[in-house]
C-alpha positions, 0 to 999 in steps of 0.5 A: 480595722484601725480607726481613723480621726480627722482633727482640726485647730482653728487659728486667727487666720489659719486651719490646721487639719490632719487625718490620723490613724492610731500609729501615725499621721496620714496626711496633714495640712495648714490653710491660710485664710486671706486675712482681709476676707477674715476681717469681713466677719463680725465675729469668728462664728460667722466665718463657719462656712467660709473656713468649711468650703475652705476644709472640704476642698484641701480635702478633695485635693488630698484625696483622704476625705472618706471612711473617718470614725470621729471629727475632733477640734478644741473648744473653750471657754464654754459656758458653764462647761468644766474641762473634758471631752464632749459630744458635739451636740445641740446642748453643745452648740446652744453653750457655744452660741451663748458663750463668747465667741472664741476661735477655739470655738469655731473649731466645735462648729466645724468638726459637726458639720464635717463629721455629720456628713461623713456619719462619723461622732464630733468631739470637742477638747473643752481645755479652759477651765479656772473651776479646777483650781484649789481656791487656796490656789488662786489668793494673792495677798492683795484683796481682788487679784487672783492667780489664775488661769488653767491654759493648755490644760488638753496638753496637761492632761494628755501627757497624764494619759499617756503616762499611766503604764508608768505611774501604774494608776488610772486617771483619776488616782494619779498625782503628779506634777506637770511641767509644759515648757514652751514659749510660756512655762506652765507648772501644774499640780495634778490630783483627783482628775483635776488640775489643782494648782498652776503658776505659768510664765505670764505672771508668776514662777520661772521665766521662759524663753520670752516670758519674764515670771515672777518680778519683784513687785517694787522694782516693777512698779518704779519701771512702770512709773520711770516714764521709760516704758509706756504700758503696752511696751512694758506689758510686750518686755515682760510677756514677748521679749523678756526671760531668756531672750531679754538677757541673751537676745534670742529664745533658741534654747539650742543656741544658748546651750552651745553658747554656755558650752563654748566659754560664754558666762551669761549663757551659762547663768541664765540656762542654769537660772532658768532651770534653778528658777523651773525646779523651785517651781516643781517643788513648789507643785509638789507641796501643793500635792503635800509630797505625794507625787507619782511622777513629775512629767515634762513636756514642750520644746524645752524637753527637748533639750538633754542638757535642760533636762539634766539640769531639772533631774539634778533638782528634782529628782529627790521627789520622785525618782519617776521624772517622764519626758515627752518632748514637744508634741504639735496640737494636732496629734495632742487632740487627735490622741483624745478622740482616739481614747474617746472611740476606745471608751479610755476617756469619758464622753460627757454631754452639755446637757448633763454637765455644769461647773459644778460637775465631775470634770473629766 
């Protein structure tokens, strides 16, 4: 018999929740919490039991709350926790109450009430972890800024996992670069189980749809002290309205390839700007990986587009002839593949109790 995984994803004022077998979604769902009920919580841990309530009875309504192997949401920052899937423990939730309070965190809180009473295994994604990183990685060339941080790394390893038939090699041999190309663009080299570098769109690399990557350094300064920009409108330009859309006035990849197909030169220029600057970064990666790359894997809504992609394999492809697509996948699905690998005994289930930063992350 198939095994069955509920998988939730907390947000500031919403639960997405989703009943999953191993081929496809049963049923999912979104609930939306009243924003002014939330603001009566003095932090996140404290709406555990409003949210719960809230879970069990779009459950009921659905019908589909029983015969369920493991309840999984995502967790991080941790405590002293490297990446990797975790049992949902007492050691576990000790890390969370001693932590800071997060939302993801909520997710940990959840997933062990519903699965304890359902006698079915709770896990927790923990995918914040700078630890990973090559120290070399980080240094800046001005003395206390560094690069960081590993964001969405649950969705950099997924697409690992789901690229082993083709690379041929278990987890922890792979070498490959990953690019996530959403809203925010996240280019990563990963080797030995482990995300060893990464630049994203918030601070340097390519721009993205809304994010402006890197910008020289001088120039951004005299903006900064022109008196036309205060912090906070400069710090929205750079990281919510610029890239792509600062330049075309929307973030709609589509729209911008049938702009640059119907004669329209800025369209055309920053769509191939935007794919040159994506593959300098690719190849970047792969030096970090000193040129021994199984694959170069891309995914988010980016990947969606054939012409995108086309643009990035005419770059690249002289890295390795091995470039994979997985097209934009939802939260839900990334995390529920994890507890799926976990009940198969794919992945390794580690314990707070066993695990430090210092420790083997999965």
């Amino acid at each position: 018999m198939s095994s069955k995984v509920l998988a939730l994803f907390p947000r500031e004022t919403t639960t997405q929740l989703g009943l999953f077998d191993e081929r496809f979604a049963i049923m999912r769902t979104e609930i939306r919490h009243d924003r002014d009920e939330l603001l009566g919580f003095k932090t996140p841990a404290d709406q555990w039991s409003h949210r719960l309530r809230a879970i069990e009875e779009s459950l009921a309504d659905c019908g589909e709350s029983a015969g369920v192997d493991a309840v999984i949401a995502p967790a991080g920052p941790v405590l002293d926790l490297n990446g990797g899937i975790f049992s949902v423990d007492r050691a576990f939730l000790k890390k969370i109450q001693d932590g800071q309070g997060s939302f993801l965190n909520l997710g940990a809180l959840l997933a062990d009430a519903l699965a304890l009473v359902r006698d079915a295994r709770a896990f927790a994604v923990v995918s914040l972890s700078d630890d990973e990183l090559d120290p070399i990685s980080r240094v800046t060339g001005l003395p206390g800024v560094f690069f960081g941080s590993a964001i969405r790394t649950f969705v950099i390893k997924d697409v690992i996992y789901r690229a082993l038939p083709e690379t041929g090699r278990p987890f922890q041999d792979v070498s490959a670069v990953v690019a996530y190309l959403g809203t925010n663009f996240i280019i990563c080299a990963f080797r030995g189980g482990k995300i060893t570098d990464l630049s994203n769109s918030n601070e340097r690399g390519p721009f993205s749809l809304t994010k402006s990557g890197a910008i020289p350094a001088a120039e951004l300064i005299r903006m900064a002290y022109s008196g036309m920009w205060s912090m906070d409108s400069l710090v929205d330009k750079l990281g919510l309205h610029g890239g792509m859309e600062s330049y075309t006035g929307t973030d709609d990849l589509g729209g911008i390839v049938s702009r640059a197909y119907e004669g329209d030169v800025i369209a055309a220029l920053i769509l191939r700007g935007m794919a040159y600057q994506t593959a300098q970064e690719i190849a970047a990666q792969a030096v970090a990986l000193s040129g021994d790359v199984d694959a170069i894997i891309l995914t988010g809504v980016c990947a969606e587009s054939e012409v995108f992609v086309k643009l990035l394999n005419e770059r690249v492809s002289w890295i390795t002839d091995r470039v994979i697509v997985y097209p934009e996948d939802d939260d839900l699905s990334t995390v529920a593949r994890f507890a799926f690998r976990a009940l198969k005994n794919e992945v390794p289930v580690l314990c707070a109790s066993d695990e430090t930063r210092d420790g083997e992350n999965a």
